[in-house]
mmJSON file of the N, C-alpha and C atoms, coordinates in Angstrom:
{"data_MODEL":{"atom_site":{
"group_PDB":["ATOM","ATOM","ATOM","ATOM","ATOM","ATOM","ATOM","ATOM","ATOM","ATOM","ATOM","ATOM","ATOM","ATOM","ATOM","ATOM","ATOM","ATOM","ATOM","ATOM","ATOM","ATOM","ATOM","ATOM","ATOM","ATOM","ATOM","ATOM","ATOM","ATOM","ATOM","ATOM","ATOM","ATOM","ATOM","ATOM","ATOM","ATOM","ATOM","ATOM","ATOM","ATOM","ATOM","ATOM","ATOM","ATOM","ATOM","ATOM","ATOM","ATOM","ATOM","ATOM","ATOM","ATOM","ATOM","ATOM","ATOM","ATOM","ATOM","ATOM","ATOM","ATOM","ATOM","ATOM","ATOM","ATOM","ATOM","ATOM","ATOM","ATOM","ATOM","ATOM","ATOM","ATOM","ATOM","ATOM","ATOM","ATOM","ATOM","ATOM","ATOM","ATOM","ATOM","ATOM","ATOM","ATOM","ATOM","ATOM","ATOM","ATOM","ATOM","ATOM","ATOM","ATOM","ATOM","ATOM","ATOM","ATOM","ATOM","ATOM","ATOM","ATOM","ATOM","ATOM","ATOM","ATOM","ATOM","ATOM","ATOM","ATOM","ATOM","ATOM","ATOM","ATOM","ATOM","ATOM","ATOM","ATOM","ATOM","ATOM","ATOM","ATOM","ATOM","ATOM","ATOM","ATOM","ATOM","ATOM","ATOM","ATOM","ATOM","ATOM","ATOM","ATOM","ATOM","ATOM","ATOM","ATOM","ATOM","ATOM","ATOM","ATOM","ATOM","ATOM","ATOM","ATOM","ATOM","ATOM","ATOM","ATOM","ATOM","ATOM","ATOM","ATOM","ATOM","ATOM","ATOM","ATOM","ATOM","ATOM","ATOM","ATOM","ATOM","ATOM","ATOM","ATOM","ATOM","ATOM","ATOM","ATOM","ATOM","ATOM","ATOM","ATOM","ATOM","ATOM","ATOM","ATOM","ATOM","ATOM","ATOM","ATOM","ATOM","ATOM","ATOM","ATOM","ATOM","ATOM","ATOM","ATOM","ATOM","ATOM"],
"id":[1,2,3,4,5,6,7,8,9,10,11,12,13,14,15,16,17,18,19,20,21,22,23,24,25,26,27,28,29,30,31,32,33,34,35,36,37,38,39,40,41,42,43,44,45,46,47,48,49,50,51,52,53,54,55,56,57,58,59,60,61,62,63,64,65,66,67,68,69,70,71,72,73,74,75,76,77,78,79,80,81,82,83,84,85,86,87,88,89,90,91,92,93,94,95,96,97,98,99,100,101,102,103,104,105,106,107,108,109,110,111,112,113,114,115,116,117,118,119,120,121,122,123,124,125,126,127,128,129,130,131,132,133,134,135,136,137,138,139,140,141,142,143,144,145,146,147,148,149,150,151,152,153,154,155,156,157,158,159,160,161,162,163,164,165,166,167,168,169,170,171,172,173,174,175,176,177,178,179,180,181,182,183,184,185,186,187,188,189,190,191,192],
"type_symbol":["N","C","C","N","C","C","N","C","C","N","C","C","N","C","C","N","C","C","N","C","C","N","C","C","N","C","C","N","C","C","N","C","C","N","C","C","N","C","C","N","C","C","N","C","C","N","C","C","N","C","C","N","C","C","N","C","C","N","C","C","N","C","C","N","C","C","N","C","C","N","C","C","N","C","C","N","C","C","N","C","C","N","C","C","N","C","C","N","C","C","N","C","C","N","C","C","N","C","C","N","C","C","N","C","C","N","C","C","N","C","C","N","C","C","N","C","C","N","C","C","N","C","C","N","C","C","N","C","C","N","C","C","N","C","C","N","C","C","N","C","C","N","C","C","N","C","C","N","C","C","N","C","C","N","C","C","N","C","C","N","C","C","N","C","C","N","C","C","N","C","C","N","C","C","N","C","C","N","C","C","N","C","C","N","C","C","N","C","C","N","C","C"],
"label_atom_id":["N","CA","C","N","CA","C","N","CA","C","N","CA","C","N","CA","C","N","CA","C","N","CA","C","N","CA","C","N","CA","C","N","CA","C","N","CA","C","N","CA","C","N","CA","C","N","CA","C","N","CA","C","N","CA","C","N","CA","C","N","CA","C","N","CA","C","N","CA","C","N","CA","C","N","CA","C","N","CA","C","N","CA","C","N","CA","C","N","CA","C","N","CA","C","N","CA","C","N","CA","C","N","CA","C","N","CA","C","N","CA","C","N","CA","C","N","CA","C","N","CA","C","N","CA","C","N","CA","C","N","CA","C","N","CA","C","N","CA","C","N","CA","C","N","CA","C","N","CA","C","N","CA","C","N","CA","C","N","CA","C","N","CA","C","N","CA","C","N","CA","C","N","CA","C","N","CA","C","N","CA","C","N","CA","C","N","CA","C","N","CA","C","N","CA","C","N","CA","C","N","CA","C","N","CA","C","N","CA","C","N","CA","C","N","CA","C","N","CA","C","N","CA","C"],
"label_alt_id":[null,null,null,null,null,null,null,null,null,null,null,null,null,null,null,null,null,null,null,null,null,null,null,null,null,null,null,null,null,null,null,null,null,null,null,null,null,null,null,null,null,null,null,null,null,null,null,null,null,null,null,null,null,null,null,null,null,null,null,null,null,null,null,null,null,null,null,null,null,null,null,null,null,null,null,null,null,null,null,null,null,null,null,null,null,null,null,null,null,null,null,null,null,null,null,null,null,null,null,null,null,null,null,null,null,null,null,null,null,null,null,null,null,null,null,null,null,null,null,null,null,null,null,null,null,null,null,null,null,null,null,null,null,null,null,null,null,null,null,null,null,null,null,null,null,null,null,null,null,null,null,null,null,null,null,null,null,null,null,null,null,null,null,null,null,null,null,null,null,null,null,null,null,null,null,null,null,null,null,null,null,null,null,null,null,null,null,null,null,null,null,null],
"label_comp_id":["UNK","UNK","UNK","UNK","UNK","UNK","UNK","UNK","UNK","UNK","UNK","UNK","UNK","UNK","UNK","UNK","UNK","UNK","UNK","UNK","UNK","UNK","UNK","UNK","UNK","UNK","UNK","UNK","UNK","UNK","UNK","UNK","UNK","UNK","UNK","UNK","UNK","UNK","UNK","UNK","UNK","UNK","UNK","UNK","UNK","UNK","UNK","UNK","UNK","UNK","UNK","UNK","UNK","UNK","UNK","UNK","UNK","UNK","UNK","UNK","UNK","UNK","UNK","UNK","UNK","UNK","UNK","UNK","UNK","UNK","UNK","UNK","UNK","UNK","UNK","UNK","UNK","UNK","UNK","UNK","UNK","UNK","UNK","UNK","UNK","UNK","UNK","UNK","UNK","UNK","UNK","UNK","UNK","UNK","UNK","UNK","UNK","UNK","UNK","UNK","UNK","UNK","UNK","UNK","UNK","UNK","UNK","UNK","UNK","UNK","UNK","UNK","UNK","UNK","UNK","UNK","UNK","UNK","UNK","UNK","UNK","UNK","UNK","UNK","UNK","UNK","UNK","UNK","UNK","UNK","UNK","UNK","UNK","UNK","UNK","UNK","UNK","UNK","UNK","UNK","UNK","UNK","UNK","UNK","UNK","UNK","UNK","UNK","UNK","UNK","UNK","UNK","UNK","UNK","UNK","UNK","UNK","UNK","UNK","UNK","UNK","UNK","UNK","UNK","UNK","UNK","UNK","UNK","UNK","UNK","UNK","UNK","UNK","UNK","UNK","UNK","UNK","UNK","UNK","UNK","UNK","UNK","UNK","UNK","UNK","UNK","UNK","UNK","UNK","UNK","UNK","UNK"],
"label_asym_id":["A","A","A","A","A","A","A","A","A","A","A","A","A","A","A","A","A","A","A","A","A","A","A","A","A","A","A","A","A","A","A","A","A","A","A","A","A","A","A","A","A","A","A","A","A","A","A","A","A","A","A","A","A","A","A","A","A","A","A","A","A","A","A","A","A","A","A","A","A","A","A","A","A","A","A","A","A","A","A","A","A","A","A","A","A","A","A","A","A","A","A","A","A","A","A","A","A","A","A","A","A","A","A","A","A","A","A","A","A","A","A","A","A","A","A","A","A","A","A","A","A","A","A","A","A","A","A","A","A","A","A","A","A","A","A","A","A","A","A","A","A","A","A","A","A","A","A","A","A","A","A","A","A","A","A","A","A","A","A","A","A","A","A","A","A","A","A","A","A","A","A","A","A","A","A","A","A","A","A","A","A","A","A","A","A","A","A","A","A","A","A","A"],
"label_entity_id":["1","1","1","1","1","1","1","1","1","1","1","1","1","1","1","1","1","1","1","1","1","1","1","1","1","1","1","1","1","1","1","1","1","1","1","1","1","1","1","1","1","1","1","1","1","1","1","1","1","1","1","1","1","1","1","1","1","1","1","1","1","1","1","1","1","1","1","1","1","1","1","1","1","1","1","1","1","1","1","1","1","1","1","1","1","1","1","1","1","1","1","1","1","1","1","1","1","1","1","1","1","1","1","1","1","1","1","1","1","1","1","1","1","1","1","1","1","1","1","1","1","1","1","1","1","1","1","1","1","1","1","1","1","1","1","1","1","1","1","1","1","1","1","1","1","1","1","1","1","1","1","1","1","1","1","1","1","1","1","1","1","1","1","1","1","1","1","1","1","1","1","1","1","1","1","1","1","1","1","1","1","1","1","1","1","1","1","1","1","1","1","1"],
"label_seq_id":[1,1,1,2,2,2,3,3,3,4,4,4,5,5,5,6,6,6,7,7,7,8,8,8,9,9,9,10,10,10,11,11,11,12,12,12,13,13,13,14,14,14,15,15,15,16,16,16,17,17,17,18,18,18,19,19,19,20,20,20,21,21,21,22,22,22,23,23,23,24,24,24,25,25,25,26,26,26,27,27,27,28,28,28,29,29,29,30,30,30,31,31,31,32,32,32,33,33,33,34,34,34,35,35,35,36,36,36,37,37,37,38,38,38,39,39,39,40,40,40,41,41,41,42,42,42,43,43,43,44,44,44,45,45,45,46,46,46,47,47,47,48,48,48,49,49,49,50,50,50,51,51,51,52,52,52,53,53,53,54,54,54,55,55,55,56,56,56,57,57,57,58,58,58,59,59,59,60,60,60,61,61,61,62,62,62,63,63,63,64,64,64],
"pdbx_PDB_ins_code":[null,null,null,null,null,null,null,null,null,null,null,null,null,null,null,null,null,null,null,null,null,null,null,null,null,null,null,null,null,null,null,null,null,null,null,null,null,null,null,null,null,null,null,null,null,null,null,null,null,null,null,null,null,null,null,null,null,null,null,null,null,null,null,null,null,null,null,null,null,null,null,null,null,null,null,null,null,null,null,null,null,null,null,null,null,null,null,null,null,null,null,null,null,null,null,null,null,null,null,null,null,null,null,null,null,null,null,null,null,null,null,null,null,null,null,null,null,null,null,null,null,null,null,null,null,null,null,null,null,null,null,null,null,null,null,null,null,null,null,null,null,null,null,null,null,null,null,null,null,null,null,null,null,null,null,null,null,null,null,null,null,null,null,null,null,null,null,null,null,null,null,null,null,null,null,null,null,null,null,null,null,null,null,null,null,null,null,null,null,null,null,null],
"Cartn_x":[60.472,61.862,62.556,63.57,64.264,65.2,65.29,65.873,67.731,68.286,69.713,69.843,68.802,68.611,69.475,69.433,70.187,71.658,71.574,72.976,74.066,73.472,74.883,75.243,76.538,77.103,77.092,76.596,76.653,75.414,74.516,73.316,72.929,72.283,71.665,70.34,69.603,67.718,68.409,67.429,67.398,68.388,68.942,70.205,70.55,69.253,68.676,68.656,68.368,67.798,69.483,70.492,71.869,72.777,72.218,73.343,73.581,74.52,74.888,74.321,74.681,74.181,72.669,71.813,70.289,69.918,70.476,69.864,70.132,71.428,71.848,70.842,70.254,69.278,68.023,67.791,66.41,66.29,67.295,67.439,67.365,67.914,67.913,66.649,66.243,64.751,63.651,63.735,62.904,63.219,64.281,64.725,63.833,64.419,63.437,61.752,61.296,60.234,59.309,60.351,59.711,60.096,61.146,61.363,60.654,59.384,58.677,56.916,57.393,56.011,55.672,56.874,57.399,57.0,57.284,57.37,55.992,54.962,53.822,53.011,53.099,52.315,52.556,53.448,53.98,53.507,53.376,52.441,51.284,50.889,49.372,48.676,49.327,48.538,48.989,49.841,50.243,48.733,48.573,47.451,46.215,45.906,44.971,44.765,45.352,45.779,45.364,45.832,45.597,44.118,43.895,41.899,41.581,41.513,40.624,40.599,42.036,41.519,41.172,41.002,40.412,39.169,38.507,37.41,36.868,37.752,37.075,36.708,37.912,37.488,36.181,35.562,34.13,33.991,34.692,34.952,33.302,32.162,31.204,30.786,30.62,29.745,28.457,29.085,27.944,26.757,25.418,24.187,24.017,23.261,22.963,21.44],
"Cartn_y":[269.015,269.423,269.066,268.518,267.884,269.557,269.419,270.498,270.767,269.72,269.689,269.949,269.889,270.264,271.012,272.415,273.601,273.38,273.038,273.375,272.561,270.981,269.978,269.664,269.748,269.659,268.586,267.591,265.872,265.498,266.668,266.225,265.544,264.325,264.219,263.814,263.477,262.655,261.392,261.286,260.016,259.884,261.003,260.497,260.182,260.593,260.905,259.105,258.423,257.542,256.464,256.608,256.477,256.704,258.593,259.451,259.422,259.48,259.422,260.351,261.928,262.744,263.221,262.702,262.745,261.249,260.8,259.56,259.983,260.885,261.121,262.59,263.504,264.572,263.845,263.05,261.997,261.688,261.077,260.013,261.671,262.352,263.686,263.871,264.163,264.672,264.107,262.359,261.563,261.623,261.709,262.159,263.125,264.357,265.748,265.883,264.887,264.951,263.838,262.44,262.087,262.577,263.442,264.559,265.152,265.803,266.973,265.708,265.079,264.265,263.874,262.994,262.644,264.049,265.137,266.199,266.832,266.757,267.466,266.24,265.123,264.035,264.206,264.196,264.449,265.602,266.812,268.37,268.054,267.393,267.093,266.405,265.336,264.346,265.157,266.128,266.624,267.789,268.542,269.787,269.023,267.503,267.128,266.559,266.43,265.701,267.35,268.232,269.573,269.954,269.996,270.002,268.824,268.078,266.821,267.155,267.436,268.06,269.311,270.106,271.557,270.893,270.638,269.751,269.194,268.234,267.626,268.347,269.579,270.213,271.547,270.866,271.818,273.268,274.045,275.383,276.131,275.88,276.619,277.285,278.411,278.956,278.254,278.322,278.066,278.321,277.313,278.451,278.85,279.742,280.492,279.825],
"Cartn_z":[142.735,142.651,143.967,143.46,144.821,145.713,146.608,147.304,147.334,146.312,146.987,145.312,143.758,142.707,142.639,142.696,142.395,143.242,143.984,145.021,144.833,144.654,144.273,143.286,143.004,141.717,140.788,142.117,141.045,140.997,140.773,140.2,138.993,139.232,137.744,138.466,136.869,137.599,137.906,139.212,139.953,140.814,140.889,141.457,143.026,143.469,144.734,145.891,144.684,145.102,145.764,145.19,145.447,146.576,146.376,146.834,148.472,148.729,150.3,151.173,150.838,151.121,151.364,150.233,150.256,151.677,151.401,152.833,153.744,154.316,155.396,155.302,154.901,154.913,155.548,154.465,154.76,156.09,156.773,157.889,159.319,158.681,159.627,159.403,158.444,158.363,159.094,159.045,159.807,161.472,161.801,163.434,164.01,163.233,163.227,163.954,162.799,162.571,163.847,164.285,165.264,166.537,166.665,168.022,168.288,167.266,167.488,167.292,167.321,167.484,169.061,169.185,170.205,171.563,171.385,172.082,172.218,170.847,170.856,171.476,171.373,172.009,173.598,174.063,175.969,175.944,175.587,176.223,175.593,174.4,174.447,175.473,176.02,177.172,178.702,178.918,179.918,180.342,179.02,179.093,179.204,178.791,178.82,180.468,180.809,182.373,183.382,182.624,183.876,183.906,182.037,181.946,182.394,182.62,183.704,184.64,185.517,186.757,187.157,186.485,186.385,186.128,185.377,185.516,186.927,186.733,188.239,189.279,189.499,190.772,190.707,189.349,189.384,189.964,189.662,189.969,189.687,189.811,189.711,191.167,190.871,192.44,192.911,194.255,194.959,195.106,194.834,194.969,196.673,196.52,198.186,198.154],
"occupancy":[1.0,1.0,1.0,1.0,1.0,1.0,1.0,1.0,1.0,1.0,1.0,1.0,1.0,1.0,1.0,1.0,1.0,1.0,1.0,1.0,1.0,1.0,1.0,1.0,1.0,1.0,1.0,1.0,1.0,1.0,1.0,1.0,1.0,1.0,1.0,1.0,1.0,1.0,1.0,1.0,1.0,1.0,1.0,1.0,1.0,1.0,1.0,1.0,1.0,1.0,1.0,1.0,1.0,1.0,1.0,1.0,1.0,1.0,1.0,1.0,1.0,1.0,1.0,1.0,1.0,1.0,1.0,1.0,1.0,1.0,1.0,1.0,1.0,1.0,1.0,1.0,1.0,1.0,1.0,1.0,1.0,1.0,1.0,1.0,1.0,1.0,1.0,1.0,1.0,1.0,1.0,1.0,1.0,1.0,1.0,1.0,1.0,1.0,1.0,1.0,1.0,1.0,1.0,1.0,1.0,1.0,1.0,1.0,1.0,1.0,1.0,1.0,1.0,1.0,1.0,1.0,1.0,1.0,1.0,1.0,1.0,1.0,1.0,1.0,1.0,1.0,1.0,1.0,1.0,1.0,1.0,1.0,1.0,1.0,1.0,1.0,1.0,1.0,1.0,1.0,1.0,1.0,1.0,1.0,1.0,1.0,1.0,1.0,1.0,1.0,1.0,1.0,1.0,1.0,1.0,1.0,1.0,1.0,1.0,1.0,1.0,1.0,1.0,1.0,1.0,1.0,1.0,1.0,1.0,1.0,1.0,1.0,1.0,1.0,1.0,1.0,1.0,1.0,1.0,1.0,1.0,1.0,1.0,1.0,1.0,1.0,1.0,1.0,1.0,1.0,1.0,1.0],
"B_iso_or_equiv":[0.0,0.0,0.0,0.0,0.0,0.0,0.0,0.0,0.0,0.0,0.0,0.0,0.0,0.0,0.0,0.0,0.0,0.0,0.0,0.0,0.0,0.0,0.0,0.0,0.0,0.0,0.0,0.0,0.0,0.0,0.0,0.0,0.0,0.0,0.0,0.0,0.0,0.0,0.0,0.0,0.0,0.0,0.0,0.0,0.0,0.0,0.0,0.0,0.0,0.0,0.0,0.0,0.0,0.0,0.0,0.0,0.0,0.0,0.0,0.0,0.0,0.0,0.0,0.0,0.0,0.0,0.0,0.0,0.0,0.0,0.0,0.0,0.0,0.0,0.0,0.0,0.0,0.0,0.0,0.0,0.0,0.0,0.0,0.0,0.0,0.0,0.0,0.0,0.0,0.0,0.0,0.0,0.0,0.0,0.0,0.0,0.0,0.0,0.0,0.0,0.0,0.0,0.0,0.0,0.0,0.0,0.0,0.0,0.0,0.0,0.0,0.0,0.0,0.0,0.0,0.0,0.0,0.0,0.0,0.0,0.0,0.0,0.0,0.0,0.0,0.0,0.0,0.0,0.0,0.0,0.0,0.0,0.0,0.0,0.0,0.0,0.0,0.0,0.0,0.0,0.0,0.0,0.0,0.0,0.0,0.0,0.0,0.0,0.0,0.0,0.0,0.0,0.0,0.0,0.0,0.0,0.0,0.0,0.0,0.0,0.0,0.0,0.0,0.0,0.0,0.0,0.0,0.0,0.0,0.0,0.0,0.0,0.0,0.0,0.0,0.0,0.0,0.0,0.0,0.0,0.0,0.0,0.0,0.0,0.0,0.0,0.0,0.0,0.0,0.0,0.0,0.0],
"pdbx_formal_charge":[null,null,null,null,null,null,null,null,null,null,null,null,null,null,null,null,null,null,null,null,null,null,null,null,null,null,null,null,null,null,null,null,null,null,null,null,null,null,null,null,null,null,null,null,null,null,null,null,null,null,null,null,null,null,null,null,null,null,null,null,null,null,null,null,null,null,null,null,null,null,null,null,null,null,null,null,null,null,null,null,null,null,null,null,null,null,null,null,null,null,null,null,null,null,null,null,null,null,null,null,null,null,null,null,null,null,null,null,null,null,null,null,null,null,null,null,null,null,null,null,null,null,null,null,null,null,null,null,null,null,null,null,null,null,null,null,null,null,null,null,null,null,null,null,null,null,null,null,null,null,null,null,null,null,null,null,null,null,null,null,null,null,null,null,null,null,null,null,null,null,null,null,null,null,null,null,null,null,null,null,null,null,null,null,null,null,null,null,null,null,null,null],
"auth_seq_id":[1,1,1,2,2,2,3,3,3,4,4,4,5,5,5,6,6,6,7,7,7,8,8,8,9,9,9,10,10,10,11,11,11,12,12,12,13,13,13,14,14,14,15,15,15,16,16,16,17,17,17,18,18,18,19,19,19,20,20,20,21,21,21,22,22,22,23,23,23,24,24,24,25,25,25,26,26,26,27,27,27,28,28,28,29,29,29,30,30,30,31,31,31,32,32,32,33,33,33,34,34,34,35,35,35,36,36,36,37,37,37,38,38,38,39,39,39,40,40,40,41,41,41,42,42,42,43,43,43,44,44,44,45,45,45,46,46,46,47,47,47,48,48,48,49,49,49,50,50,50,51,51,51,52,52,52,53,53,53,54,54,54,55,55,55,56,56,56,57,57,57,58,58,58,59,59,59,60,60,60,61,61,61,62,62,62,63,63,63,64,64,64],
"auth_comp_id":["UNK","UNK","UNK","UNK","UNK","UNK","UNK","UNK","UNK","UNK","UNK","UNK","UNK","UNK","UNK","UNK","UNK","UNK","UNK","UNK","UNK","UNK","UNK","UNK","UNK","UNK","UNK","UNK","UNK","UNK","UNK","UNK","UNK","UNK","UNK","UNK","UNK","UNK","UNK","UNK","UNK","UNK","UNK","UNK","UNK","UNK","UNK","UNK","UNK","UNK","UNK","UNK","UNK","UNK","UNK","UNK","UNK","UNK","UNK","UNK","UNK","UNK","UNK","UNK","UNK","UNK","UNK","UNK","UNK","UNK","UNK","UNK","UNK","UNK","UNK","UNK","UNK","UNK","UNK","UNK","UNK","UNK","UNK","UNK","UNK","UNK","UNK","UNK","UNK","UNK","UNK","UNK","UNK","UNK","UNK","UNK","UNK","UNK","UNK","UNK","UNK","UNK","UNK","UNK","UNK","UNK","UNK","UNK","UNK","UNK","UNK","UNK","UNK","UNK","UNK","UNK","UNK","UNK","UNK","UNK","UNK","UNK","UNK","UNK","UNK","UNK","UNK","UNK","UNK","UNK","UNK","UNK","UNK","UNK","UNK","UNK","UNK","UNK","UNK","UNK","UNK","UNK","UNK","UNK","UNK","UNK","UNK","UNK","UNK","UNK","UNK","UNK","UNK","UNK","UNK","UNK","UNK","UNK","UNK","UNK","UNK","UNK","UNK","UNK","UNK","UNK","UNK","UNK","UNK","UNK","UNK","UNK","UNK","UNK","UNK","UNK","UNK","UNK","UNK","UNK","UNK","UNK","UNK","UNK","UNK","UNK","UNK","UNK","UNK","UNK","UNK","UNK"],
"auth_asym_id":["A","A","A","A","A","A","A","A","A","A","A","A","A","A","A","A","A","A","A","A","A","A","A","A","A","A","A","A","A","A","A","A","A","A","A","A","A","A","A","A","A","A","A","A","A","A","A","A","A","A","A","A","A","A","A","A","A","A","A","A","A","A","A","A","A","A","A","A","A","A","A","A","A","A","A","A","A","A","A","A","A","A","A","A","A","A","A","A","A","A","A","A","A","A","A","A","A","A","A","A","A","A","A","A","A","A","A","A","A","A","A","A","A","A","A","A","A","A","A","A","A","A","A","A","A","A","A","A","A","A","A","A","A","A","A","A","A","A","A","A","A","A","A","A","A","A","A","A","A","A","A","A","A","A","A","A","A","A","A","A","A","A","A","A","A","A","A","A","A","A","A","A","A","A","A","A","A","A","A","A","A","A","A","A","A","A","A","A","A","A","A","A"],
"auth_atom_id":["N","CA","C","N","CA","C","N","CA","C","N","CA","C","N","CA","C","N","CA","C","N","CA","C","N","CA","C","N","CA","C","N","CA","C","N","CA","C","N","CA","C","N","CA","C","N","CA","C","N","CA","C","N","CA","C","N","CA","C","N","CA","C","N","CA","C","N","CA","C","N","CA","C","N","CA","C","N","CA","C","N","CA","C","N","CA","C","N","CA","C","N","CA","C","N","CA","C","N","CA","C","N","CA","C","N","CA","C","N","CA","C","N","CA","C","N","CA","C","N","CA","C","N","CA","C","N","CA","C","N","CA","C","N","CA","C","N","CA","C","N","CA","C","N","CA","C","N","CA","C","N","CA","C","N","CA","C","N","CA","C","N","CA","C","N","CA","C","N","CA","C","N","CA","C","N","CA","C","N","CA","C","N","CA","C","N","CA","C","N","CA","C","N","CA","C","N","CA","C","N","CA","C","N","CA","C","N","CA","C","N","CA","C","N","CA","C","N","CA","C","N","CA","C"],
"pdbx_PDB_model_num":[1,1,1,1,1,1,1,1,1,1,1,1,1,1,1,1,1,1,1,1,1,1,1,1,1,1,1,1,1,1,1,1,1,1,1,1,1,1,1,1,1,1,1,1,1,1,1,1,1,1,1,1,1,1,1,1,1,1,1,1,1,1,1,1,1,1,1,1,1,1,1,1,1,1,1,1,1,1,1,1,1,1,1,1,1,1,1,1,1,1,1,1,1,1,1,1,1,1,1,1,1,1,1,1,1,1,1,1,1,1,1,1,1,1,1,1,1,1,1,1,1,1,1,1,1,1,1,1,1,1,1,1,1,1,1,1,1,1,1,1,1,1,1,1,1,1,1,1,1,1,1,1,1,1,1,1,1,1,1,1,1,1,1,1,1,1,1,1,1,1,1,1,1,1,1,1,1,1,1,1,1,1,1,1,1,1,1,1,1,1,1,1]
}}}
């Protein structure tokens, strides 16, 4: 079921594939979606960059 189904008045089937409105949702939708990719990829490689060097600096105690 398409999401704009119930709400727009110039619904018919298929009509999706035409309509101005559904591309301009679409085209928002795809923005959206590579903003938050875009965003989880830069703090994924950022946290991975802080565990390496938390790593590196081998925080284990010293033996006596």
């Amino acid at each position: 079921m398409l999401p704009c189904q119930s709400t727009c008045p110039h619904y018919a089937p298929g009509c999706h594939k035409t309509c101005r409105r559904w591309k301009a949702e679409q085209a928002s939708q795809s923005m959206l979606r590579r903003r938050k990719k875009e965003y989880l990829q830069y703090y994924n490689e950022l946290c991975a960059t802080v565990a390496r060097q938390f790593s590196a600096m081998n925080l284990r105690p010293r033996s006596r």
